[in-house]
N, C-alpha and C positions, 0 to 999 in steps of 0.2 A: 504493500500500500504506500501511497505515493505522500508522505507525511506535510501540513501544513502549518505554519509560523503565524502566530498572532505578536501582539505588543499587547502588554497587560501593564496598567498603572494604579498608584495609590495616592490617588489627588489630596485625601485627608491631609497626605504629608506635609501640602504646603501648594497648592496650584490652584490657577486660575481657572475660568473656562477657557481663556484665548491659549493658558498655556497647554490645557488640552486639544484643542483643537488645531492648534500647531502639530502636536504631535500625531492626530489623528492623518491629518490631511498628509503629512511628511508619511507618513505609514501605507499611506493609500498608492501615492504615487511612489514607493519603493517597492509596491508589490505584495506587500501582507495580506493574509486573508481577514482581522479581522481587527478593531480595537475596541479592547478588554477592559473596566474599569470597577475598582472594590466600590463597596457600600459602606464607608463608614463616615463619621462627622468628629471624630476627635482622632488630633494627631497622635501616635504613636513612638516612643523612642522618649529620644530627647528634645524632638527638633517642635518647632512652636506653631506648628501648621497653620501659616499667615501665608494669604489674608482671611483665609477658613475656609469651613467645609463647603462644598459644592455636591447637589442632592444629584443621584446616581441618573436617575430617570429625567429629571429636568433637565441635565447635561447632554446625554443621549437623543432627547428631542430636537435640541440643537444642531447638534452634529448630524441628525440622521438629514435636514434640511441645507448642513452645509460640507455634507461631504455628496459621491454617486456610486459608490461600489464597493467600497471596504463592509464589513460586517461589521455589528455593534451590540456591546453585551454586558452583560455583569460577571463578575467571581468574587463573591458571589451575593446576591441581593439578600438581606435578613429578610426571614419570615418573620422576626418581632418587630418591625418597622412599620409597615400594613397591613391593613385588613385583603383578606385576599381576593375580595371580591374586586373595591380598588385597584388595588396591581395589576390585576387581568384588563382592567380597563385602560390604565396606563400604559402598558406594557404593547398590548392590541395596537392601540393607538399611534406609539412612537415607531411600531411598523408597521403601518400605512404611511406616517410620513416618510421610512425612508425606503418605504417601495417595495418592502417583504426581506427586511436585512437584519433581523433582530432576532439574537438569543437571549433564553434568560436561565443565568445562573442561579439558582435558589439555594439555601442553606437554613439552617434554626436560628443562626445568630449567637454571639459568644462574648461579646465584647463589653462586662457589664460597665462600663465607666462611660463610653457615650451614652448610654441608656440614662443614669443619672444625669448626666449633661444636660440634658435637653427634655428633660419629664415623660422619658419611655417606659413604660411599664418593663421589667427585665422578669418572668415567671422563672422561677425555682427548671420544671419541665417542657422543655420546650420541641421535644422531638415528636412529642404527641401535635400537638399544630400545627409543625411544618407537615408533616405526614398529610393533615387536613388540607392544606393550602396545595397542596398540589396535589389533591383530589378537585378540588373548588378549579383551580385557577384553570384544568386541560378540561373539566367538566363543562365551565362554561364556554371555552372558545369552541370545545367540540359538537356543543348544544345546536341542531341543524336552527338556521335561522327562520324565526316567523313560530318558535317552540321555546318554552319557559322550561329553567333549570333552577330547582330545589334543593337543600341540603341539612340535613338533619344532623349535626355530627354532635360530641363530647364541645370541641371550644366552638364552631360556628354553626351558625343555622343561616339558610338564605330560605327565600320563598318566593317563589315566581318570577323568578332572575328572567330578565328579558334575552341576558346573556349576551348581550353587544355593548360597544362594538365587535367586532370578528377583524382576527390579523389576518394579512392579506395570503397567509400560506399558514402551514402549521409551523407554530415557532417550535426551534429545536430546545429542550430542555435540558440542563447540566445539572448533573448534583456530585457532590465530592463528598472527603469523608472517607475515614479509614476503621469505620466501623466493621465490626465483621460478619453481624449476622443484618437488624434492621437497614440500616445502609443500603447495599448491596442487593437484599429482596426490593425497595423504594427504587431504588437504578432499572434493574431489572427491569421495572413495571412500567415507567414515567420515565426514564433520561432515555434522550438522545446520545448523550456522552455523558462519560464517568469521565472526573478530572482529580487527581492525584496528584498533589500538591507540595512541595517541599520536603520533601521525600529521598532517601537515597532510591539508586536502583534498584537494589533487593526487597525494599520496602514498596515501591513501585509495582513489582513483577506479581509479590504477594497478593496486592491490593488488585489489580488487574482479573489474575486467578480467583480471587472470593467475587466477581462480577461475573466474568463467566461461569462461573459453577452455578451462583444466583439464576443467571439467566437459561442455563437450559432447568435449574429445578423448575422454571417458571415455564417450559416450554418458550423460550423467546431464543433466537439464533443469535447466540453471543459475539458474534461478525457483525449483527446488526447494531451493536453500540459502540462508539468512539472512546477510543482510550487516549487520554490526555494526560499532560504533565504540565502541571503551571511550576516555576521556578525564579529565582532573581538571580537578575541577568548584569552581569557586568563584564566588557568585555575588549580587549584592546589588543592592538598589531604587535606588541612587545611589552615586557614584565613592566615598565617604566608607564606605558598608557592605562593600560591596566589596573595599577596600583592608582595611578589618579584616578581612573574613572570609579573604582571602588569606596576609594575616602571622598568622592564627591559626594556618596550616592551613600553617606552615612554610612559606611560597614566598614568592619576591621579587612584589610582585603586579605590575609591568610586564614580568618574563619570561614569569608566568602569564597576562598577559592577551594575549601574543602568541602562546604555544604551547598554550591548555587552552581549556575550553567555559567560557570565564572572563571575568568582567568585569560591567556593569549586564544587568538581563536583557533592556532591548531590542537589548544584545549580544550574546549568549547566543544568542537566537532565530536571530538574523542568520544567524550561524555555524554553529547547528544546521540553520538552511535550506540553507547549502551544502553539507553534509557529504549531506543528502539527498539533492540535484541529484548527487549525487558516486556515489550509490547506496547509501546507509546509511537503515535500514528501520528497527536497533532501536540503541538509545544507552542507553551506562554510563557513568553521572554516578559519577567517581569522588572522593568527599565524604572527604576526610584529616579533619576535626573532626567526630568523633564524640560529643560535645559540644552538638552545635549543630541540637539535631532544627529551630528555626525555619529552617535553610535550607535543610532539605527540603519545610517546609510553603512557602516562597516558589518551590522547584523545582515543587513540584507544584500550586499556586495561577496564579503568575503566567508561567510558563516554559509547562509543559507544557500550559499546558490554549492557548495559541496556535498552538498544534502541529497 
């Protein structure tokens, strides 16, 4: 299989919308298939994420309007953030605007300190509701139109959902997670792609194996789901670029260069070859210096095109 390259960012960290949209459009015209962007509203680390957060789906509307062919997505949107009837709406929405180009990453949500930030309820259980919300969210888009969709569950109930808008295709669904039993059956059933996520490669190969096992106990042809690897990406022509683009991008560049797709890029390649051999088909270079569109044109010059 013929593996594809995303750009995946974490704007909480500290960007704009222009600075994302720079990087989307820089993305588009180097050839990417998609850009990728987290859910969160408080910065992480050290750094003081100015001038603040930028809402995942709001951003995404933008760009779906000011980009014409890259892909656009989350890794991965909290299910504690909206109601899922909401999001289906939202979500529907931003592809139509950008013409049937829209995935949505879904996850439970982890992070409780933005949650107090901003007066989000954070529940104790939250794998029980994500589970709900994507029953809800494929229920409604797949409700034939001009037919009302229902739902009775433990955390939501709908009643006579009109169940529109409708996306202009079926959006593809991602769910990660190194769960080993609920995970995995939820993939199975609902994703379009499993994405496995900072991970070594053994841990990778594992994670891949409990989705196909998942998927044929389910009777679903485990070829039919997308195995992915999201990773942070730092990456340079020599140990000297390298190491700058590392401490640009906030990391120690010897912890990055053992645990990320990080290092010179006939590193980089090496270690993307394994992750392959491991069963990873499509990779998210996740690029912290937004900043720095040359090291996307080197991801996509001299990385991906040995791929």
């Amino acid at each position: 299989m013929h593996p594809d390259f995303r750009i995946f960012t974490e704007p909480q960290q500290g960007a704009t919308y222009d600075d994302q949209l720079a990087v989307a459009q820089a993305a588009e015209t180097l050839g990417f298939d998609a850009f990728f962007r987290s859910d969160h509203y408080v910065a992480m680390g050290e750094g003081d994420g100015l001038p603040g957060p930028t809402d995942s789906w709001v951003t995404l509307a933008g760009l779906a309007r000011e980009t014409s062919s890259i892909r656009l997505g989350t890794l991965v949107t909290s299910a504690t953030f909206r109601w899922p009837g909401l999001l289906a709406i939202q979500v529907a929405q931003v592809d139509q605007m950008s013409g049937g180009r829209v995935e949505l990453g879904l996850g439970t949500g982890w992070f409780e300190a933005e949650h107090r930030a901003y007066g989000v309820p954070f529940p104790a259980k939250r794998f029980g509701p994500f589970a709900e919300q994507l029953e809800i969210i494929t229920g409604l888009w797949g409700t034939p139109s001009g037919q009302t969709y229902s739902f009775d569950g433990e955390h939501y109930q709908l009643a006579d959902s009109p169940a529109l808008p409708k996306p202009v295709r079926d959006i593809p669904i991602i769910i990660g997670g190194s769960g080993a039993r609920r995970t995995p059956a939820l993939a199975a059933r609902y994703a379009t792609e499993y994405n496995a996520n900072f991970c070594s490669v053994e841990d990778a190969a594992a994670n891949f194996g409990r989705i196909r096992a998942a998927c044929q106990e389910a009777g679903r042809d485990p070829g039919s789901i997308v195995m992915s690897l999201a990773h942070t990406t730092a990456v340079g022509r020599d140990d000297a670029e390298y190491r700058r683009r590392a401490e640009a991008s906030g990391r120690d560049p010897e912890e990055l260069r053992a645990q990320g797709l990080s290092g010179t890029v006939s590193e980089v390649v090496d270690k993307l070859g394994r992750y392959r051999e491991a069963g990873a088909g499509r990779f998210y270079f996740q690029v912290l210096d937004l900043a720095d569109l040359d090291h996307l044109e080197l991801l996509a010059r001299e990385v991906v095109t040995q791929l």
